[in-house]
C-alpha positions in Angstrom: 0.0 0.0 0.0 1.6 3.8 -0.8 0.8 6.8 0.2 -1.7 7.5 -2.5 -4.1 4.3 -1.9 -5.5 6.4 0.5 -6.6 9.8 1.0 -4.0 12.6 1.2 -4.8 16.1 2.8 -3.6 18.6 1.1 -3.6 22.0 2.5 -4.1 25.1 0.0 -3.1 28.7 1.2 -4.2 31.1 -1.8 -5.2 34.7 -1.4 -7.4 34.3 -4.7 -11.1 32.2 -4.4 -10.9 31.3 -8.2 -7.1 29.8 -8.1 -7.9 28.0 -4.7 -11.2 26.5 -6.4 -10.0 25.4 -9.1 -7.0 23.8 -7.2 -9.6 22.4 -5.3 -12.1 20.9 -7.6 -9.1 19.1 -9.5 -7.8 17.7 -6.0 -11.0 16.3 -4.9 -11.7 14.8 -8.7 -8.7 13.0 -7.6 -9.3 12.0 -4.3 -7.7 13.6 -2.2 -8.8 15.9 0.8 -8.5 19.2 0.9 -8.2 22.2 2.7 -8.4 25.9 1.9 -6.6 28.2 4.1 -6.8 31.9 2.7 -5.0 33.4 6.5 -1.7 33.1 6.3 -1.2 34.0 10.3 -3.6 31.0 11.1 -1.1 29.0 8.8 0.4 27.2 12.2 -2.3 26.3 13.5 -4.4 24.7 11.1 -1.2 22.6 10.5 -1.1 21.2 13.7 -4.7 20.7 13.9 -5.4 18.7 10.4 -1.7 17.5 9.8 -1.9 18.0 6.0 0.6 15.5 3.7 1.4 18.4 2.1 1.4 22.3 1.3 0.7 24.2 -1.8 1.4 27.9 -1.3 0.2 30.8 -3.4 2.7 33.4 -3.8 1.4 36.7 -5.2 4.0 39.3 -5.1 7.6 39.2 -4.0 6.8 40.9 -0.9 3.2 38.8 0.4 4.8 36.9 3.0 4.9 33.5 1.4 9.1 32.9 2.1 8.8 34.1 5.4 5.7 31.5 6.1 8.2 29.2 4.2 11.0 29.9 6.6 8.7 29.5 9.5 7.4 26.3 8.9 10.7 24.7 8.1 12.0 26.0 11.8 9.5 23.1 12.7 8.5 21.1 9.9 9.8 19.0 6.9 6.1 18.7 5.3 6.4 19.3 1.5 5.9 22.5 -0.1 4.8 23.4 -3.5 4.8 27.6 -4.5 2.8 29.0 -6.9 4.2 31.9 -7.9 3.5 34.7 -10.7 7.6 35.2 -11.6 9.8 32.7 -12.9 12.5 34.8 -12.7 15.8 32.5 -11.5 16.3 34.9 -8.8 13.0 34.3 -7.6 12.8 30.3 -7.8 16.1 30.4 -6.0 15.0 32.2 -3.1 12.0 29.7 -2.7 14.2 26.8 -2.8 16.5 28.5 -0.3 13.5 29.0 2.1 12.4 25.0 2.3 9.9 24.4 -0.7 10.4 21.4 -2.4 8.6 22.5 -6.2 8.0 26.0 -7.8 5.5 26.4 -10.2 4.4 29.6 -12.3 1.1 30.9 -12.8 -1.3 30.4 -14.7 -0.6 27.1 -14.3 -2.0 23.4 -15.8 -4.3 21.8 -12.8 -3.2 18.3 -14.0 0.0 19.1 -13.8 -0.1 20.4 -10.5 -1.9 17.0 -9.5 1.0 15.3 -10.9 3.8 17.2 -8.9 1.8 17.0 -5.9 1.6 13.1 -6.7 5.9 12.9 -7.7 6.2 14.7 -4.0 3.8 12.2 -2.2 5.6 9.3 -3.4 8.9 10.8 -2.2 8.0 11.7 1.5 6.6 8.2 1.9 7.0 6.3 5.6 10.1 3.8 5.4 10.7 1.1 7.7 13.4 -0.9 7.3 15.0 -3.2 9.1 18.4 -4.4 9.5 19.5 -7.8 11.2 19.6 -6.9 15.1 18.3 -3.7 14.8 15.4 -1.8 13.2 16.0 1.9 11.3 12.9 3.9 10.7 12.8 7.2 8.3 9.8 9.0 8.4 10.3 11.7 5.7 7.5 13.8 6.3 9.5 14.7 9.5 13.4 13.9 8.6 13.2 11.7 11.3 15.5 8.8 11.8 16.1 6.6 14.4 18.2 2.7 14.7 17.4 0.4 17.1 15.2 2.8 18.6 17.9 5.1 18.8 17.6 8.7 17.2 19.8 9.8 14.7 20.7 13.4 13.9 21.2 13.0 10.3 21.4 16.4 8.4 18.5 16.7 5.4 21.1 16.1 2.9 21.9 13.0 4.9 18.6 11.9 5.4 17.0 12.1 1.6 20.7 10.1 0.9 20.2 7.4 3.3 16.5 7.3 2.5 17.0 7.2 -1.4 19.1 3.7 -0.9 17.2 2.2 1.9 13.9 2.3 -0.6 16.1 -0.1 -3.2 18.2 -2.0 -1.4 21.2 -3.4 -3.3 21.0 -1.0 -6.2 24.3 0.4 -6.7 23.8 4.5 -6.6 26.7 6.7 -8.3 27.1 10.1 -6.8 25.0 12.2 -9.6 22.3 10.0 -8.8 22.4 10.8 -5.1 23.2 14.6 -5.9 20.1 14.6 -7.5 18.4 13.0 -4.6 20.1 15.3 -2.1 19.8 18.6 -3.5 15.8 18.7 -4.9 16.7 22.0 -6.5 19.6 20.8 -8.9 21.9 23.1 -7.6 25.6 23.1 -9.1 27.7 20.7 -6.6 31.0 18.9 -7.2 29.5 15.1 -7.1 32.7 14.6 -4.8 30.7 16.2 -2.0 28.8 13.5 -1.8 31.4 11.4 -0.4 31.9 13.7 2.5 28.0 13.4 3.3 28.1 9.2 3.1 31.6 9.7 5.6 29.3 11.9 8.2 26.3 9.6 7.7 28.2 6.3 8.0 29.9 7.6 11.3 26.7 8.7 13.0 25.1 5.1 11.7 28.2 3.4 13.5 27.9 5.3 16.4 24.5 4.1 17.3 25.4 0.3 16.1 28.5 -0.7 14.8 27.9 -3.9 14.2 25.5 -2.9 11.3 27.1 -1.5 8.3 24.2 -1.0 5.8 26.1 1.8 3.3 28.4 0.0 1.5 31.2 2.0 -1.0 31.4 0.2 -4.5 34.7 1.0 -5.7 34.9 3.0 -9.1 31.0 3.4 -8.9 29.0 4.7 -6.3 27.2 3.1 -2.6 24.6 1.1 -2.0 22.2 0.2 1.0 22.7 -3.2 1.7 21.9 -5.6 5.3 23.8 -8.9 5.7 20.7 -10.6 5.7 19.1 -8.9 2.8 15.7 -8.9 5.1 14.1 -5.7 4.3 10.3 -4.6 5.8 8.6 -1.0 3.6 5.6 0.1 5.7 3.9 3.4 4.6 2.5 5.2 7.4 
């Protein structure tokens, strides 16, 4: 079962009715539940009361308040974030990826599109349980949180979408442009070497809770891979 065989609740905060319905009528066409939230200062709250999978934000002018509400909710949150926004200026889409959101898209906009990047986003921030012989590592990625053997780990983002990219195919040989990709959502220009430095940092704080479980595994010449010795792996979605 994924994330999408059952109902997702999808939080809209847009200023304007007719964008917001239209959002709307496409996302309940498709099943899902929504939510319109036109206050942005109530923005909090109704997060913490309706826990929605994910956030599409309308962004109306440069100065509306939209990367602030971005920077506010990422102080506390890692649920996923899709802009709306009227420029597509490169200044302007790098700002929003700076401030948290995981997808920018311009208006006017295609609805079914929208429904499919809200779906591509879904099926990324699913629930991953894994387990490892002896011990048990959980990543829930609409959180970032990680913990092995019930112990928490404090795995960076970057570290965290890296681990959790290999634990969903365990065995599959990554190379480091693959994980870049992974890592860094917004394609940014990074030297693919820097993605060793991230699997040193993530391997140590893996060790540090167990030792006797190495489950990142270097494959000389090519990349890492996720790998437990006994090859017994568990994918719940939450």
């Amino acid at each position: 079962m994924t994330t999408l065989d059952k109902p997702a609740n999808i939080m809209v905060v847009e200023d304007d009715p007719q964008i917001a319905e239209l959002i709307i009528e496409h996302l309940r066409k498709d099943h899902f539940v929504s939510i319109w939230q036109k206050s942005r200062a109530k923005i909090a709250e109704s997060i913490n009361s309706s826990c929605p999978a994910l956030l599409v934000i309308g962004l109306n002018s440069a100065d509306d308040g939209s990367y602030s509400i971005c920077t506010e909710i990422r102080r506390h949150s890692q649920i996923p974030i899709i802009m709306l926004a009227n420029s597509d200026q490169q200044a302007d889409r790098l700002r929003a990826f700076e401030m948290g959101v995981d997808d920018y898209v311009c208006k006017p906009f295609n609805p079914k599109e929208l429904l499919f990047r809200i779906k591509a986003i879904l099926r990324r921030h699913e629930f991953i349980s894994t387990r490892v012989p002896g011990a048990k590592l959980q990543l829930e990625t609409m959180t970032y949180k990680a913990r092995l053997d019930g112990r928490y780990l404090d795995l960076t983002p970057i570290e965290f979408r890296i681990l959790a990219a290999m634990a969903q195919f365990p065995g599959r040989i990554f190379t480091r442009n693959d994980l870049l990709d992974r890592a860094y959502p917004d394609h940014r220009a990074i030297n693919d070497r820097t993605i060793d430095s991230h699997i040193k940092n993530l391997r140590r704080k893996l060790s540090a809770v167990s030792a006797e479980n190495e489950i990142v595994h270097s494959i000389y010449g090519v990349g890492y891979k996720f790998e437990a010795k006994d090859k017994y792996i568990t994918v719940c979605i939450a």
